[in-house]
N, C-alpha and C positions, 0 to 999 in steps of 0.2 A: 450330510455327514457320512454316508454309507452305508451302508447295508445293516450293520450294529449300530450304528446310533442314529436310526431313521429319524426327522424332524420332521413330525407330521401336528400343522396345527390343528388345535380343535379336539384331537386322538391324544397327542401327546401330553396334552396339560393346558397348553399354551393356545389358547385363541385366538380366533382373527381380531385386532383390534377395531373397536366401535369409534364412531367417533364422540362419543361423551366419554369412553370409560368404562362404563357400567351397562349390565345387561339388560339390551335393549327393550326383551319382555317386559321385563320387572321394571323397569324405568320407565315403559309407557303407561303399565296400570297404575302404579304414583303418580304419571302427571296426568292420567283422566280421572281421577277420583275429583269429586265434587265435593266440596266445603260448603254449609252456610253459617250464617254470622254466630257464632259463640259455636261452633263445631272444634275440633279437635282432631287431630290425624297424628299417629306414634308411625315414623319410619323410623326401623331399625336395619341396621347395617354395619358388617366388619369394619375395623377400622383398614381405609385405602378403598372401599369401595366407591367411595364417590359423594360421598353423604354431601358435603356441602357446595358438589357440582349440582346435582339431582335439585337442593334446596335453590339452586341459582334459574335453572331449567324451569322449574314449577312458577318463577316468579317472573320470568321472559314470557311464560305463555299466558301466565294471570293477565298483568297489565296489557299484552297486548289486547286480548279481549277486553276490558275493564279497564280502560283509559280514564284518565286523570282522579284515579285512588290511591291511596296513600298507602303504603307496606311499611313494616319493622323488624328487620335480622339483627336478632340478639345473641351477641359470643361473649367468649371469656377473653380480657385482657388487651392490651392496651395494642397489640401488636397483631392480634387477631384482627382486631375490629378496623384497622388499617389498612389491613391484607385486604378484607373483605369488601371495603370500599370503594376499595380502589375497582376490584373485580364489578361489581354493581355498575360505578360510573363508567366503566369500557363498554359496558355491553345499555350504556345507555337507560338504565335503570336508576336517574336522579328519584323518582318518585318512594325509591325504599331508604327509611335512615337508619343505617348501621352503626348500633349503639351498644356498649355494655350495659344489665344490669345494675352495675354500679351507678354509671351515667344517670341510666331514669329515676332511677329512687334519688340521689343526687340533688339530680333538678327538680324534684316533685316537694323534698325536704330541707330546702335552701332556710325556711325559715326557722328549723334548728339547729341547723351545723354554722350558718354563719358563713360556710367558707373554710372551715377550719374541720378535717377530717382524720382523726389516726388511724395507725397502720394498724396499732394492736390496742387491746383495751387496756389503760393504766389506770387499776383503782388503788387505791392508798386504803391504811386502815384509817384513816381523819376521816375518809368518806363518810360515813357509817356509823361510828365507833364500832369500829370491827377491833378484836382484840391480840389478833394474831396473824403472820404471812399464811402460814396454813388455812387463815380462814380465809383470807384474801383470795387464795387461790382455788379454793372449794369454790367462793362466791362465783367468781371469774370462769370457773368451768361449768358452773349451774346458768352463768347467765346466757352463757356460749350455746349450751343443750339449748334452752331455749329460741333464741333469736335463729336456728337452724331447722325449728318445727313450724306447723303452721298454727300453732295454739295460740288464742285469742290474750291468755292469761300465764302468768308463772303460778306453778304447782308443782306438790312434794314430788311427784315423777321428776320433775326436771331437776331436783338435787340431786349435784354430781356425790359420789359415793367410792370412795370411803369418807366418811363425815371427821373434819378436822379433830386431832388427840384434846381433849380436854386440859382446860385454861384452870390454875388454881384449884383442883378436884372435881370441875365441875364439866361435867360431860355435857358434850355440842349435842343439839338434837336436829331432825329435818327441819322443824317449824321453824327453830332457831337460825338457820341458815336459809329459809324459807324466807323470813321474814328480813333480814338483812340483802339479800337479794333482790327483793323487791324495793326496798329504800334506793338501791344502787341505779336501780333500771329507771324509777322516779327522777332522780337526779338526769341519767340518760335523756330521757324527754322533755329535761327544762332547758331554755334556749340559755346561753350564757353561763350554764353552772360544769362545774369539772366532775367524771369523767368526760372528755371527748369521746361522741361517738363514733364507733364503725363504720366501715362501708355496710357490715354483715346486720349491724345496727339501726342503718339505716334503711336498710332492704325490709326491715322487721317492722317500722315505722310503716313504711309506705306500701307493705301489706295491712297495717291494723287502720288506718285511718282511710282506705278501700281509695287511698289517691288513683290506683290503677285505673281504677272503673274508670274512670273520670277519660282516661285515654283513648282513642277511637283510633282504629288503625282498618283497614281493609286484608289484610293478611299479614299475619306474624309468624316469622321464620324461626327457628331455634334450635343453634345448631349443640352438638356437644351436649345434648341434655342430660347425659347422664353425670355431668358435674354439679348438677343443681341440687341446692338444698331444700327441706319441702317445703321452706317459708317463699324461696325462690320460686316453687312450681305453682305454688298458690297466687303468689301477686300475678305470674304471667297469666295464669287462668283469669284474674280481673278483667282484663284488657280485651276490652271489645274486638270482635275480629275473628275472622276464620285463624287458627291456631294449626302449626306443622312442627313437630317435634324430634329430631333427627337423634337417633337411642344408640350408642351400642353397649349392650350388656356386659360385653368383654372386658372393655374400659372401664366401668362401673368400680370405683373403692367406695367401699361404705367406709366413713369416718372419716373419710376426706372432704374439709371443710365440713364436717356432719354433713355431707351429699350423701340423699335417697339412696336407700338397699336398694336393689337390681328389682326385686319382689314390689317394689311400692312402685315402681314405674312402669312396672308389667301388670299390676292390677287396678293401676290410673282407669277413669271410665273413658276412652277415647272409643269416636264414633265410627273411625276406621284404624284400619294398621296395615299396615304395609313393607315392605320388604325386599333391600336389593340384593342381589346375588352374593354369595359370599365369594368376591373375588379379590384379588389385592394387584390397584396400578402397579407398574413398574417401569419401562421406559427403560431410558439408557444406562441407570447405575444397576439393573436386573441384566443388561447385556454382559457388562463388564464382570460383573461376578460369574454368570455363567460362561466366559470367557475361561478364568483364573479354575474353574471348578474342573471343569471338561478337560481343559488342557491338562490338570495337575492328574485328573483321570486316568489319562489317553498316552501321556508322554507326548501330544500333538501340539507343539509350539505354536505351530503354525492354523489354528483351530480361529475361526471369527464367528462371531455371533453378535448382529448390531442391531440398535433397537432404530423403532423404525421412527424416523424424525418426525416431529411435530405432533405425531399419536401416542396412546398410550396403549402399552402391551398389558394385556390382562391374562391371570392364572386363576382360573376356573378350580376351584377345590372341592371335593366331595363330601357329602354332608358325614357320611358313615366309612368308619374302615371297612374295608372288605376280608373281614377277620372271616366268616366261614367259605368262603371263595379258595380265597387263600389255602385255607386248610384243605378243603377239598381238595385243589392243585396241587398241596405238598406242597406247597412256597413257604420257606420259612419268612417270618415277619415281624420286623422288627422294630418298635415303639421306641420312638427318639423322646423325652421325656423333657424338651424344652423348645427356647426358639429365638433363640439369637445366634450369634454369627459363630461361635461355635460349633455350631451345627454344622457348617462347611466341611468341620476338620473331622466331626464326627459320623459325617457319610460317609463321608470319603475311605474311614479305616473299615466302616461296617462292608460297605462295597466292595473293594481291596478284598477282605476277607471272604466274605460272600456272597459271588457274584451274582446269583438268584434270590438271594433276598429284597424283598417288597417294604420300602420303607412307607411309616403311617406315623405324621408328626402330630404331638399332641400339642397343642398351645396352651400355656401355661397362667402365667400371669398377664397382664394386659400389656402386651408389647408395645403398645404405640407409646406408652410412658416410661420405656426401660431403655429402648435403643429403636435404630433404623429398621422399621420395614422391611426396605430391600433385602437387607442380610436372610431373612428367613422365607424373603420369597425365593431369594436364589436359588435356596436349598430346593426349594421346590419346585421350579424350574428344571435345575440341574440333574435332579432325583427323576422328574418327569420323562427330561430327552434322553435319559439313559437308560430308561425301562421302556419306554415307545408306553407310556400308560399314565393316568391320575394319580394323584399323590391323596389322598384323605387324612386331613383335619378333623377333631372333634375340641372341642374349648373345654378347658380343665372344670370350667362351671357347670359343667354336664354331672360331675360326679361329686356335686355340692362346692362347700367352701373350707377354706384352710385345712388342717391338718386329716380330717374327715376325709377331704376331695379325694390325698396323695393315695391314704390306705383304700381308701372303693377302689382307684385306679390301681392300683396292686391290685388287689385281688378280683377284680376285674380280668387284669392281664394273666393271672396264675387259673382262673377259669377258661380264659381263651386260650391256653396254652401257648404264650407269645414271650420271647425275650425280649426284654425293656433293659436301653440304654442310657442310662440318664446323666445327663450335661448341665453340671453346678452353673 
């Protein structure tokens, strides 16, 4: 690029690419950590780091020592678990069966469901004699809290809250609601009677009746855990077998599907933990945006940057801004306050403006659920080869959760004396 826009891997952001991906330290003390039977191991990892390459890697090197045992990778969804399969059987891995969830509880609880499984739960007030939709939908939400805990029993905690408006003068109580809840969930575990159960329903089943145990597997993979719920993390804990649990905190929405706070899988008792680089793949669609970025830079039409066929270019990110560096250098710096593809247009004007400014993006909400990766690794790419230097990340969950997080990170930045740009 020239003397201004030196491209230097490794210096500049942008590293030699591996051949897995992911870096190669961190990647080999995950695959020599040692498991035995009913151990547990939490790898945590950005999302794009590699999490469910690394889970493939640990399962090529298991069996091949440990011929003819049996493995289990558990994902979310019908399209995952396809994907993954497929990957398993190329690399000659028939001995692992990739399965959702849903599937095992499924087949383990055939002799309730019949065959016959809803999407959602439909109770009726007949169910019960319930006396009102209000209450219907209390019940329905109290039985939801439950089937997503690992609790043995329904209990006043588990009544959802506000308690339905009073029927006739007469005020709804917890027990009241307590107790009709449980008639509902009775009716759930009798084979033949209406409501149909869940899948979520059934996951709850076949954690209380300890079906799991029953299951013996020689190592279980599991990827995306931080979508599970705690009834979810409880039944895989059943299941016989060294256990690998693939986390990213970032990803983490409490309330989704009632899936685990970020806190209850970070204080899970796991007998290792492990950790791959915070780096994010890229490959060819990270060429092409750093293309469109540089050029729109430079006025350099003629500018190319190609990814490099068949491997994966990795962007190495810093765990810390270099907020007192900075200051000491006199670099102003400045806090991009999101992380989607906006961000292109939002370097680009901060740059333009000020060419010595040291950009430090914060990552926000969990990206890998809002939009493309690439788009925000570009930035960071592009941010990177125009400064000859790292770009530093810190995850908006550093500074807690919701509207809490936004104010510490203000005032955070008004103590680091930093200009923050922020991109609805």
């Amino acid at each position: 690029l020239g003397p201004r826009f030196p491209l230097q891997l490794g210096v500049a952001g942008l590293s030699a690419p591996s051949r897995r991906g992911v870096s190669d330290d961190n990647l080999e003390a995950f695959m020599q950590t040692p498991l035995r039977m009913g151990e547990s191991l939490l790898l945590t990892a950005v999302a794009g780091c590699g999490k469910s390459t690394a889970l493939l890697l640990y399962a090529q090197r298991f069996f091949a020592v440990h011929g003819g045992r049996r493995g289990l990778y558990v994902c979310f969804g019908r399209a995952a678990q396809e994907d993954q399969q497929s990957k398993f059987n190329a690399t000659g891995l028939a001995a692992v069966d990739v399965k959702t969830l849903d599937a095992l509880s499924y087949e383990a609880t055939e002799w309730l469901h019949g065959g016959s499984v809803a999407s959602m739960l439909h109770v009726l007030p007949s169910h019960v004699s319930m006396k009102s939709d209000a209450c219907v939908r209390c019940v329905v939400r109290t039985l939801a809290a439950f089937v997503a805990t690992e609790s043995r029993s329904l209990e006043a905690w588990h009544v959802a809250q506000p308690l339905p408006p009073s029927v006739g003068g007469a005020a709804w109580t917890v027990g009241a609601v307590l107790a009709l809840a449980r008639g509902v969930w009775r009716r759930l575990c009798t084979p033949g009677v209406l409501p149909q159960p869940t899948h979520a329903v059934l996951t709850k089943v076949y954690l209380l009746s300890h079906a799991a145990a029953e299951v013996r597997y020689d190592l279980v993979l599991v990827d995306e855990a931080h979508d599970l719920t705690a009834a979810e993390f409880a039944a895989i804990n059943l299941i016989r077998g060294r256990r690998i649990y693939a986390h990213d905190g970032h990803q983490s929405i409490f309330g989704f599907r009632g899936c685990m706070a970020p806190e209850s899988m970070a204080a899970a008792p796991f007998v290792h933990r492990r950790a791959l680089t915070q780096s994010h793949r890229c490959g060819e669609p990270l060429a092409s945006d750093v293309r469109c970025i540089v050029s729109g830079l430079t006025g350099d039409a003629e500018f190319e940057f190609r990814g490099a066929a068949g491997r994966t270019t990795t962007i190495s990110i810093e765990a810390e801004p270099p907020v007192r560096a900075a200051r000491e250098a006199g670099v102003r710096l400045a806090v991009v306050g999101a992380c989607n593809l906006d961000l292109l247009r939002c370097a680009g004007r901060i740059l333009d403006a000020s060419p010595d400014t040291r950009l430090f993006f914060l990552s926000g909400a969990p990206f890998a659920f809002v939009h493309k990766v690439h788009g925000r690794a570009a930035v960071l790419a592009a941010a990177a080869l125009l400064r000859g230097e790292a770009v530093a990340t810190r995850p908006l969950s550093h500074f807690g959760s919701g509207e809490r997080a936004w104010s510490r990170f203000h005032a955070w930045a008004r103590d680091a004396a930093v200009d923050t740009h922020e991109v609805s």
